[in-house]
C-alpha positions in Angstrom: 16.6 -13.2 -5.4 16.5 -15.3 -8.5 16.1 -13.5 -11.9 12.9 -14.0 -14.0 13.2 -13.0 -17.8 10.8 -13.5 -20.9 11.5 -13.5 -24.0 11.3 -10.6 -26.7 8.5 -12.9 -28.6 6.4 -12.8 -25.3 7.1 -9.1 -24.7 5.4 -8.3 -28.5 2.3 -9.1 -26.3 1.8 -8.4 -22.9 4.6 -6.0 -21.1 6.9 -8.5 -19.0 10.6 -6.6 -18.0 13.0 -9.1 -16.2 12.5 -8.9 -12.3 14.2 -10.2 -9.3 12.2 -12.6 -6.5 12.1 -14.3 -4.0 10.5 -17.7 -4.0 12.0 -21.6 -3.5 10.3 -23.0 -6.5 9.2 -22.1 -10.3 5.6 -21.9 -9.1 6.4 -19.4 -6.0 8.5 -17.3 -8.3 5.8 -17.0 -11.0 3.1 -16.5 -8.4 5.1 -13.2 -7.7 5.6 -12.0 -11.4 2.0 -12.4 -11.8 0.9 -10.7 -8.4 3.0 -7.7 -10.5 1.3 -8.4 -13.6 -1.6 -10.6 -13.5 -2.8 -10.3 -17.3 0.9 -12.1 -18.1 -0.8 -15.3 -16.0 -2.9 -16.2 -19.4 -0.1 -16.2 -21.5 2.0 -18.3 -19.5 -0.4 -20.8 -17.5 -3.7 -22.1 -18.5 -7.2 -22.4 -16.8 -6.5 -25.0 -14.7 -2.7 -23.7 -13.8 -0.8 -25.6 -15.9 2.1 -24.2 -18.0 0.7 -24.1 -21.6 2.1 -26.6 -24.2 3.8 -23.9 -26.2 5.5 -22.7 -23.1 8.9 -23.6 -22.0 10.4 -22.9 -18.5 14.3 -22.9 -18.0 15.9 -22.8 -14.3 19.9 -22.0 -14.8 19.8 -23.5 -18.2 18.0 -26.4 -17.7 14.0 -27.2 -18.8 12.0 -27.6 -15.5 10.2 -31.2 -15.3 7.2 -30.4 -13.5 5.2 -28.7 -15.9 1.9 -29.0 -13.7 2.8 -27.7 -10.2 5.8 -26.1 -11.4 7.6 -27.3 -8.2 10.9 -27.8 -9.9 13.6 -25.7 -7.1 14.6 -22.2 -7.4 17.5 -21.1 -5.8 18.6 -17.4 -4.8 21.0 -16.9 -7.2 18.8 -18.8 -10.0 18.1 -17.5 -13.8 14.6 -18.5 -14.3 14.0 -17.7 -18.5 10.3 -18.1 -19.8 9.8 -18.5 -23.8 7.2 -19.7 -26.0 8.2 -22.8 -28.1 8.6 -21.6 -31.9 8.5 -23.5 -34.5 8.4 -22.8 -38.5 10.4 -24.2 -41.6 
């Protein structure tokens, strides 16, 4: 089952501990992380079920490209990170 963590900035908010799942894609995977905890959805995905701007999605280190339908693959094995984008000066 691939890994899903969030980071500690998203965790000040809403309660999201790393879980293991099953699922093929990014979409599948965070459709079963929000089944667990459906008040995370908001933070993560808007309205319409699009990953908000100030999201980012990682899949073994690398930033997904589908950003609407999240269909980017998930493997088994996979380390799926979820962060909000920071910025500052």
């Amino acid at each position: 089952m691939a890994t899903v963590t969030f980071t500690p900035n998203l965790k000040r908010h809403v309660e999201c501990p790393t879980e293991a799942v099953a699922g093929s894609t990014v979409r599948a995977v965070l459709d079963v992380v929000f089944a667990h905890n459906p008040r995370l959805r908001g933070y993560v995905l808007d309205d319409q079920g699009v990953l908000r701007k100030h999201m980012m999605v990682f899949v073994d280190g690398q930033q997904i490209e589908d950003r609407d339908h999240l269909s980017d693959p998930v493997r088994e094995a996979s380390e799926v990170y979820v962060m909000q984008a920071l910025s500052g000066g």
